[in-house]
Every structure is written in C-alpha cells, then in structure tokens.
N, C-alpha and C positions, 0 to 999 in steps of 0.2 A: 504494500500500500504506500502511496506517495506521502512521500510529508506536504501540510499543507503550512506555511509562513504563516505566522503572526502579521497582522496587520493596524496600522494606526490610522487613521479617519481622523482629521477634522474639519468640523462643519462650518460655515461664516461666523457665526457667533462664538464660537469659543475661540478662532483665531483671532475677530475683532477683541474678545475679550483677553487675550493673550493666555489662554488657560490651553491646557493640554487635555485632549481628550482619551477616555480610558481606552486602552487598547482592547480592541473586541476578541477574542481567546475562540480558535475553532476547534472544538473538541478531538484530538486525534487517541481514537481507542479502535481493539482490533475487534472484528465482529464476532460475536460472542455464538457458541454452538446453538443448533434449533433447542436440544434441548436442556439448555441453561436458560432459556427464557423464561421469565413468569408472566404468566399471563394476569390480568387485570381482573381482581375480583367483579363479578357481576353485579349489574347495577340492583339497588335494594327492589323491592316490589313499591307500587306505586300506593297500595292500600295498604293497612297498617298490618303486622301479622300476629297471627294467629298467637295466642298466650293462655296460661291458665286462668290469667285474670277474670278470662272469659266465666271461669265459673262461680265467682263472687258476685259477678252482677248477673246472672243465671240465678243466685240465690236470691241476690234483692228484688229481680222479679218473680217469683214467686213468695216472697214475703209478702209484698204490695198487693200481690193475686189474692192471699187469706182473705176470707170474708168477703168475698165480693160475687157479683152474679155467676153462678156456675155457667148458667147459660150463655155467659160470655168467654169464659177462660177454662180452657180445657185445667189448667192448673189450680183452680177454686173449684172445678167439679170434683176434683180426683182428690184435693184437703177435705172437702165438703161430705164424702162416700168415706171417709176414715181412713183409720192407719191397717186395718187386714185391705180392705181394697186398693191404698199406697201399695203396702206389703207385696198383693198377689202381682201388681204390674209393674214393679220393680223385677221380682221372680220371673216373669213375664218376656222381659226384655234381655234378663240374664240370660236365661234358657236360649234367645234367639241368639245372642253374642257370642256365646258358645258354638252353639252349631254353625254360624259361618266363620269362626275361628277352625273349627277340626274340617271343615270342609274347603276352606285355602283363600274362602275370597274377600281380599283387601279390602274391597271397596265397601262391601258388604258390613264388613265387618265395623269401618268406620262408620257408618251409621248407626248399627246396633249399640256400639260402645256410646256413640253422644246420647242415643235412647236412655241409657243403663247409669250417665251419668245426671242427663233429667230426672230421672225417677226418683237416685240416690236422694239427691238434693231435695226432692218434693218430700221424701220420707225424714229431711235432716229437720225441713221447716216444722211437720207434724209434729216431731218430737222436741220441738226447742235446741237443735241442735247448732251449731253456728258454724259455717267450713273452717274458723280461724282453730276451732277445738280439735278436729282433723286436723289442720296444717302441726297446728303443736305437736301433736300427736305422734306424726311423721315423722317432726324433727327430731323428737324425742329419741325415736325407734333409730335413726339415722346412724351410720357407723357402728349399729349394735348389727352382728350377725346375727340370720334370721333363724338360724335351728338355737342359739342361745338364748335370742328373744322367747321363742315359742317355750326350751324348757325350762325358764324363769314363770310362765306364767302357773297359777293354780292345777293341777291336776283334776280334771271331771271324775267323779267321784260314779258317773255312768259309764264312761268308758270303758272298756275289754281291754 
C-alpha cells in the first residue's frame, strides 16, 4: 500500500490571520481480515420491548377490574365466580401449556404461558396476594440450590 503524505491547507482567513492551520492526518492503516471485522450492533426496535414489568400492571389491571360489571371485564367475571372457578381456569390453562410444551410448539406454547400467567395473577388479586410478595420470594430463593431449597422445607406428613 502507498504511503499517502501528510498535508497542510491553508485557507484565506487563517493566512490573512497569520495563524497556521492544523494539518489534516490521513489515516494510513492496513486492511484488516473479513473476519476481524465487527459488525455494528442492530438498531434497537422502534417500540418499547417486551419486560416483566408487563406483569405488575397486568396486576393493576385486574385490581381496578375487582368489583366492577362482570359483564364488562372478562377479569371481574372470573373475581366475581370465586376463587375454585379462578382455581379451575388457572388448572385450565396449565393443563393447555403443558400439552403444547410436550408436543414442540413454540408459538403455541407462548400463548398458553401469557394464559397461565393471566390466571396466576387473577388468583394472586383473589387472595390479597401482591406480585412484589412473589418477587421477594424469588429473590429470597435466588443462589439457594433448588434440591437444598426443597429439602429445607417441612416434610408432608402425607407423603410415601
């Protein structure tokens, strides 16, 4: 590759001002292999993405739902029917998440799961339950191993 000279430029005004102007520097480097290139992270998505936050205000709306026309909010009808008919269609949804989880399909499956986690939540509000009590929860459990967790808790006294 040719060397290219350094070059100095000056324009009317800084010779009328008797100033020296910066020498403009052309970068001489050798061309780098294809694959030492990095390529440019992709640009963000234009809409906001996707987070769990989403399920805190999933909760606040079905808190705001309590008590309100069932006939309006599938969410006030199913508070409204109690905690065994929560119960059975939380069950409900589970059962379905499962079967397109052992049967492969993705896509499927991601809708049974946002099902699964509607329900939870409708059954968190019945019960006075608050997602922040789960998040603790979680964090609590966090860095404990989960066969240590499990034989810390009480023994069922039903159990074989």
């Amino acid at each position: 590759m040719p060397k290219i000279p350094k070059t100095t430029r000056k324009n009317d005004d800084t010779k009328a001002a008797g100033k020296k102007s910066v020498a403009k520097k052309t970068a001489r480097k050798k061309a780098a292999p294809a694959e030492a290139i990095v390529k440019a992270a992709p640009a963000l998505p234009a809409e906001p993405v996707a987070t769990a936050e989403i399920l805190d205000r999933l909760f606040n709306v079905v808190v705001s739902r309590k008590g309100t026309d069932p006939a309006v909010s599938h969410s006030a009808r199913l508070l409204s029917r109690g905690r065994r008919k929560i119960a059975q269609k939380f069950g409900e949804e589970a059962v379905e998440c499962l079967i397109e989880a052992v049967a492969g399909n993705s896509e499927e499956l991601i809708g049974e799961s946002a099902d699964v986690l509607y329900h939870l939540i409708v059954m968190w509000v019945d019960a006075g339950i608050h997602p922040s009590d789960v998040w603790a929860e979680l964090t609590r459990r966090q860095g404990t191993s989960g066969i240590a967790e499990k034989a810390a808790r009480p023994r069922d006294p039903l159990a074989v």
